[in-house]
DSSP file (Angstrom, degrees, kcal/mol; ACC not computed):
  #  RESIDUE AA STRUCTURE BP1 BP2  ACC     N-H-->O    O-->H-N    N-H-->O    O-->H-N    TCO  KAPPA ALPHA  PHI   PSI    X-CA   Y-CA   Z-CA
    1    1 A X              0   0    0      0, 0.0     3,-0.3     0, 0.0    10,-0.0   0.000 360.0 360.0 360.0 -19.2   22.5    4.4  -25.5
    2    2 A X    >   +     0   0    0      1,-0.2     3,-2.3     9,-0.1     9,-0.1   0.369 360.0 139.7-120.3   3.2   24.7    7.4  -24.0
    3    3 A X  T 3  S+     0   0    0      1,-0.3    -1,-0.2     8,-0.1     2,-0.1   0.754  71.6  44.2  27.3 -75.1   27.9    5.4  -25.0
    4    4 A X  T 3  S+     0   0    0     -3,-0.3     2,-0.4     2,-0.0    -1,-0.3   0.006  85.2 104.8-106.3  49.6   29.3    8.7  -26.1
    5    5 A X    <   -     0   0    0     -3,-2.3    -3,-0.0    -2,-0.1     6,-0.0  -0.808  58.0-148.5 -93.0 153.1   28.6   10.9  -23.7
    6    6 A X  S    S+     0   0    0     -2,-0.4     2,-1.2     4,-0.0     3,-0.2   0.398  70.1  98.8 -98.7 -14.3   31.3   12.3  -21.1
    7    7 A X     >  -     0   0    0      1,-0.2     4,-1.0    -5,-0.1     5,-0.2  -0.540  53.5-165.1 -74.8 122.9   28.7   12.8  -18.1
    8    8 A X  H  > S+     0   0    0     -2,-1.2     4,-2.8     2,-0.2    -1,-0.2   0.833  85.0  66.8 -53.3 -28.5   28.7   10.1  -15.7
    9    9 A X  H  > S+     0   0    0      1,-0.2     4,-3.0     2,-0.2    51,-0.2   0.958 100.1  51.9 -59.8 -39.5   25.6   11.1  -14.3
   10   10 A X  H >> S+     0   0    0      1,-0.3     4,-3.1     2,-0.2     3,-0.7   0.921 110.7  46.5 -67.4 -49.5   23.9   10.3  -17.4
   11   11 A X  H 3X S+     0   0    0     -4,-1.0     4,-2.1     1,-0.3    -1,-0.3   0.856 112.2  49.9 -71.3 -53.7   25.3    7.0  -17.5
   12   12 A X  H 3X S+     0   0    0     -4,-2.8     4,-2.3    -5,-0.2    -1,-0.3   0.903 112.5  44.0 -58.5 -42.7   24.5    6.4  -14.2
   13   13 A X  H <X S+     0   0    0     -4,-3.0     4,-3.3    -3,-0.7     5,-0.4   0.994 114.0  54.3 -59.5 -69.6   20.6    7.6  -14.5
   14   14 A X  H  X S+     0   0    0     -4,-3.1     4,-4.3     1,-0.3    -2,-0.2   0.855 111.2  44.0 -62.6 -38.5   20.5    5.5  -17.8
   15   15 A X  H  X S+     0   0    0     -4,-2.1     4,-1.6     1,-0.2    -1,-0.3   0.975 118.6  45.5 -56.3 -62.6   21.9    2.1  -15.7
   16   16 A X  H  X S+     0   0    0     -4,-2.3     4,-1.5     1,-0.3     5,-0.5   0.934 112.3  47.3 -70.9 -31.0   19.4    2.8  -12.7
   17   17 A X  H  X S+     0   0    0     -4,-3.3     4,-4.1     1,-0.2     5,-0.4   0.999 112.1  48.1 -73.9 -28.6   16.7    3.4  -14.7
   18   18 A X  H  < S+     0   0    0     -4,-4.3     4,-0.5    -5,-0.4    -1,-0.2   0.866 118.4  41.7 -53.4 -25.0   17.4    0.2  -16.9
   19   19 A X  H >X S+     0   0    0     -4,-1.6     3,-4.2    -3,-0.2     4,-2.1   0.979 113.4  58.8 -63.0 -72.0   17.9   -2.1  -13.2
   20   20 A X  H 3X S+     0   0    0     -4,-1.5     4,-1.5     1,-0.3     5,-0.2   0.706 111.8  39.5 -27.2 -60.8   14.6    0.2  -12.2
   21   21 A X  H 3X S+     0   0    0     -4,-4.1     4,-1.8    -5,-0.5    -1,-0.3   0.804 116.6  45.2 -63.6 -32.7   12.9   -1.5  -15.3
   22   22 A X  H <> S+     0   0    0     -3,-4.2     4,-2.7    -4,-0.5    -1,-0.2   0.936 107.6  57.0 -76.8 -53.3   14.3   -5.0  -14.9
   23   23 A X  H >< S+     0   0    0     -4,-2.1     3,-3.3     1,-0.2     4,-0.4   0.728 116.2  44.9 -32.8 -97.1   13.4   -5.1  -10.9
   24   24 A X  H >X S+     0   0    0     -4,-1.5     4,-1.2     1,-0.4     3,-0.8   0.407 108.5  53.1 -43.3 -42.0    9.7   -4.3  -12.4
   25   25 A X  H 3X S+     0   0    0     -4,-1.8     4,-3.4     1,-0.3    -1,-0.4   0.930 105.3  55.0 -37.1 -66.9    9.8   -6.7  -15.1
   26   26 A X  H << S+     0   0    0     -3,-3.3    -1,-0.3    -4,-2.7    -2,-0.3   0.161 106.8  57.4 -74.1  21.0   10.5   -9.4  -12.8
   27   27 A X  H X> S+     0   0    0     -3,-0.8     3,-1.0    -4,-0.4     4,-0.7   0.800 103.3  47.9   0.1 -87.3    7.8   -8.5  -11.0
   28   28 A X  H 3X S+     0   0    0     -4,-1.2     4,-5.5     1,-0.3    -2,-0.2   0.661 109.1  44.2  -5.5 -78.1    6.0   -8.8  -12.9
   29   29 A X  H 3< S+     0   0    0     -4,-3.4     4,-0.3     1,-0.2    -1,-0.3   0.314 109.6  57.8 -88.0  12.8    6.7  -12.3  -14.6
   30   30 A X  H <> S+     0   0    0     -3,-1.0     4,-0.9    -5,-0.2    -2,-0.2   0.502 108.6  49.8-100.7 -11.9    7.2  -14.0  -11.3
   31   31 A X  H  < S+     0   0    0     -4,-0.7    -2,-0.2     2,-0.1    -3,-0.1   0.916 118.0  43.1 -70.6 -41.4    3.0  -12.5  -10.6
   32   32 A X  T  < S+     0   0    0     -4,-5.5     3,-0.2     1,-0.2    -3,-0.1   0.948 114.8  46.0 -69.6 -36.1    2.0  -14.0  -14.2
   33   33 A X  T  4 S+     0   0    0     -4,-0.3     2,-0.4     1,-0.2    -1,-0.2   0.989 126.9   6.6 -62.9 -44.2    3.8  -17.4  -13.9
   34   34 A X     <  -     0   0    0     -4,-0.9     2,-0.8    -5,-0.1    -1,-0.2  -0.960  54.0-152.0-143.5 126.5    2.7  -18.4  -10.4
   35   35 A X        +     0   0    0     -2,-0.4     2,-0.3    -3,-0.2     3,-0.1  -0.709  50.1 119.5 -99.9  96.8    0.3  -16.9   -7.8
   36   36 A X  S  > S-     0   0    0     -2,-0.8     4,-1.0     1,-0.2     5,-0.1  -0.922  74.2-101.7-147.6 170.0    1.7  -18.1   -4.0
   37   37 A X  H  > S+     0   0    0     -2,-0.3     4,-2.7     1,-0.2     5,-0.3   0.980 128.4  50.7 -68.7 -52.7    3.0  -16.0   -0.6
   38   38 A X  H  > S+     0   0    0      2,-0.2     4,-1.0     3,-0.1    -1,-0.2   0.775 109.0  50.1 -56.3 -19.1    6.7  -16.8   -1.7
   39   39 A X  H >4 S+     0   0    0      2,-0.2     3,-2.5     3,-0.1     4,-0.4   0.706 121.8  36.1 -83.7-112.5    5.7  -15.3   -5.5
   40   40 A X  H 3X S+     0   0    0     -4,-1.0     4,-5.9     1,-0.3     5,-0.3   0.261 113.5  53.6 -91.8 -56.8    4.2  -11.9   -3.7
   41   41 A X  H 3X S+     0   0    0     -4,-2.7     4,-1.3     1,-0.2    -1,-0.3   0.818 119.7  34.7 -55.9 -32.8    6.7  -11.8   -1.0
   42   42 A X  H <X S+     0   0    0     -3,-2.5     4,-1.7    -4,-1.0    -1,-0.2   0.808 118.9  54.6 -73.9 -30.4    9.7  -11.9   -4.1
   43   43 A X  H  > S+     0   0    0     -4,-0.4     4,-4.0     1,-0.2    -2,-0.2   0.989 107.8  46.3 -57.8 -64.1    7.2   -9.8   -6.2
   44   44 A X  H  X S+     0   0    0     -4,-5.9     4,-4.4     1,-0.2     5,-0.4   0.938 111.1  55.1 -37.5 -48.2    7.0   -7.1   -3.4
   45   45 A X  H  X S+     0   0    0     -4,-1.3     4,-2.6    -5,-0.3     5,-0.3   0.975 109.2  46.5 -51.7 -53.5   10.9   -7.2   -3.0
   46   46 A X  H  X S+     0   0    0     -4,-1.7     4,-3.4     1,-0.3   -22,-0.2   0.950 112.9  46.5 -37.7 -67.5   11.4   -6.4   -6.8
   47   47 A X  H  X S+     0   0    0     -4,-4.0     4,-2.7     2,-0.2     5,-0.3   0.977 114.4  50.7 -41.8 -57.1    8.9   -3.6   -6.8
   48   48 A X  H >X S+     0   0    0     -4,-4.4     4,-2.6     1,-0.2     3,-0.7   0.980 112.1  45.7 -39.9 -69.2   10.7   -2.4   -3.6
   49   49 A X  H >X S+     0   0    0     -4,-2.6     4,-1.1    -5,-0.4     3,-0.9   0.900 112.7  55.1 -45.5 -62.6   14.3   -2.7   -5.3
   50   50 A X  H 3X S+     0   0    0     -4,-3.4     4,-3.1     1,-0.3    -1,-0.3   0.773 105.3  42.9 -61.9 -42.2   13.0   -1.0   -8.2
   51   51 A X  H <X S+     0   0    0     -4,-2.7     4,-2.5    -3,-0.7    -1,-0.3   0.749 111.3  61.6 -77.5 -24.2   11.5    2.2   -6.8
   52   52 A X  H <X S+     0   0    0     -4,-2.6     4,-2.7    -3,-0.9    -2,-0.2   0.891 109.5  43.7 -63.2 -48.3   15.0    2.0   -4.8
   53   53 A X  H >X S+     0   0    0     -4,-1.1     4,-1.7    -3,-0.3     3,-1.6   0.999 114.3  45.8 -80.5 -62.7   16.8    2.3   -8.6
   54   54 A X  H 3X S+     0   0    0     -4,-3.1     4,-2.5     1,-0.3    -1,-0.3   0.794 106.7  57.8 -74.9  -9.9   14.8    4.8  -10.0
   55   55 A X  H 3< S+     0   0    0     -4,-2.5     4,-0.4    -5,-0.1    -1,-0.3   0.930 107.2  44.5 -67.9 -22.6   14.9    6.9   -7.3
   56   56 A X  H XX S+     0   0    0     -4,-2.7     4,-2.0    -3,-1.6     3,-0.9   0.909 109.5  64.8 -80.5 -24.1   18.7    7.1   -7.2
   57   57 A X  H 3< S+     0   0    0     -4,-1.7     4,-0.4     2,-0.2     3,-0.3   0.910  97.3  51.5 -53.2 -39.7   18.5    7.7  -11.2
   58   58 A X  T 3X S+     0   0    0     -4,-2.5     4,-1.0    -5,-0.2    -1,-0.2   0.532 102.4  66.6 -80.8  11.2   16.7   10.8  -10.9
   59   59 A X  T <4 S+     0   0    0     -3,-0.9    -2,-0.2    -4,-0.4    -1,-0.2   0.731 104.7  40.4 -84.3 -30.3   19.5   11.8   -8.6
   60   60 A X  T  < S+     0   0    0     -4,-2.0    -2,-0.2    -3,-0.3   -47,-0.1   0.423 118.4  50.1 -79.5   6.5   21.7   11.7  -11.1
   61   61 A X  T >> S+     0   0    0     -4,-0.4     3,-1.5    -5,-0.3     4,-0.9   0.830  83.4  82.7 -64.1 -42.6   19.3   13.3  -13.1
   62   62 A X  H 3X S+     0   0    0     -4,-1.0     4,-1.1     1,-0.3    -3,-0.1   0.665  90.8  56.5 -50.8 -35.5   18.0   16.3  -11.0
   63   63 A X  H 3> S+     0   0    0      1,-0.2     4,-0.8    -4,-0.2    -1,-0.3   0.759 112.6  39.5 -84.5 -18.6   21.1   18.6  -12.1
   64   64 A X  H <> S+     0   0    0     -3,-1.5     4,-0.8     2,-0.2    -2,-0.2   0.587 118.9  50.7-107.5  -9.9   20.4   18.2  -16.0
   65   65 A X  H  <>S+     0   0    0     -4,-0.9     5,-3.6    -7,-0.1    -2,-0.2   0.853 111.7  43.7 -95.8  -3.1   16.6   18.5  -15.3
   66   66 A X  H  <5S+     0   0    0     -4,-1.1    -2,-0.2     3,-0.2    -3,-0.1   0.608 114.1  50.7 -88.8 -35.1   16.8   21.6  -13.2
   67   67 A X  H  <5S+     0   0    0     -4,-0.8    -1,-0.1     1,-0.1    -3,-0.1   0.856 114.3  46.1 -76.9 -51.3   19.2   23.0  -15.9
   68   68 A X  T  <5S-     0   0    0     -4,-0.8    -2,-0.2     2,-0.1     3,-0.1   0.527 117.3-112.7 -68.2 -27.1   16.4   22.0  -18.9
   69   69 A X  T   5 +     0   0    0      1,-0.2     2,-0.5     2,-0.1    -3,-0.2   0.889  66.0 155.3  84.0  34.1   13.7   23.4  -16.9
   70   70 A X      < -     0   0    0     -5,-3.6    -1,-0.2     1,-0.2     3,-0.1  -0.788  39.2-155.1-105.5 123.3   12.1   20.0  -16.3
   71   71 A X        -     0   0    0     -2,-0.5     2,-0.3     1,-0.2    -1,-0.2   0.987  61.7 -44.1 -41.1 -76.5   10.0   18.7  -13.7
   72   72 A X        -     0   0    0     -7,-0.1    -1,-0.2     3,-0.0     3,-0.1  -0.982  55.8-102.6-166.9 149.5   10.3   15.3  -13.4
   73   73 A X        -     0   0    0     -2,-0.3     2,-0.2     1,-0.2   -15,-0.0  -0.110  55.7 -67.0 -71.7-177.0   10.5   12.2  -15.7
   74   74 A X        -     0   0    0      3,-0.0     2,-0.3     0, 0.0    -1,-0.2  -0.555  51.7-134.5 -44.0 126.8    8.0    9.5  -16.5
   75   75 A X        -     0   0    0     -2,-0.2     2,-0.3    -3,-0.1     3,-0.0  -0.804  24.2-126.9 -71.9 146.5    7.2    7.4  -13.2
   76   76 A X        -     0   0    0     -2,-0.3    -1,-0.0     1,-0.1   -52,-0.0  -0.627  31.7-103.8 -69.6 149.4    7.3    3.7  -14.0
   77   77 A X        +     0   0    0     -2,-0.3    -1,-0.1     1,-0.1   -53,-0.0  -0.230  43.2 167.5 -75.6 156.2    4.6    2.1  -13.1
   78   78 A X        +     0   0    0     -3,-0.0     2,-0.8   -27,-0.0    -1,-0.1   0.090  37.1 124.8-144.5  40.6    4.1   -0.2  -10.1
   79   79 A X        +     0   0    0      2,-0.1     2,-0.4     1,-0.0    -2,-0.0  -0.884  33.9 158.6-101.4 112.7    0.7   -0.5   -9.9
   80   80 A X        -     0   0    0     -2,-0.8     2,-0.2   -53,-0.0    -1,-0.0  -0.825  40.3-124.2-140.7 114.2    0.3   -4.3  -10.1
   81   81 A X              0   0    0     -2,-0.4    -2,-0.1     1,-0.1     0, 0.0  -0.218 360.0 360.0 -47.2 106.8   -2.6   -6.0   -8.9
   82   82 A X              0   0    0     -2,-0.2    -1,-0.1   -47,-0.0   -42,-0.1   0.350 360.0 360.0-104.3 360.0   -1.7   -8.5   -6.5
């Protein structure tokens, strides 16, 4: 989507939060397909991994939301009933 931008940061924010989104996805669909410890224990990792991505995206965020006069982004959610 930022194709033609010249910040890196943005590029970089747009990648983590898109891993951010995929970790959470697959999460997700390994909770729906099949309910076991190894499905939870992989589930948990994902989630983990994910909160891992978007935090380093709003690190390359923080200088262009601080600039914009912006809090903070959308969180993505990870509330998933286990």
């Amino acid at each position: 989507m930022l194709e033609g931008t010249q910040d890196d940061n943005l590029k970089y924010a747009e990648t983590y939060f898109a891993l951010a989104l995929l970790a959470n996805a697959g999460a997700a669909d390994m909770l729906e397909g099949r309910r076991s410890d190894d499905v939870d224990q992989a589930a948990r990792a994902l989630l983990r991994l994910s909160s891992r991505y978007e935090s380093k995206a709003r690190e390359f965020m923080a200088p262009h939301m601080a600039s914009a006069g912006l809090r903070s982004a959308t969180t993505i959610r990870k509330n998933v009933s286990w």
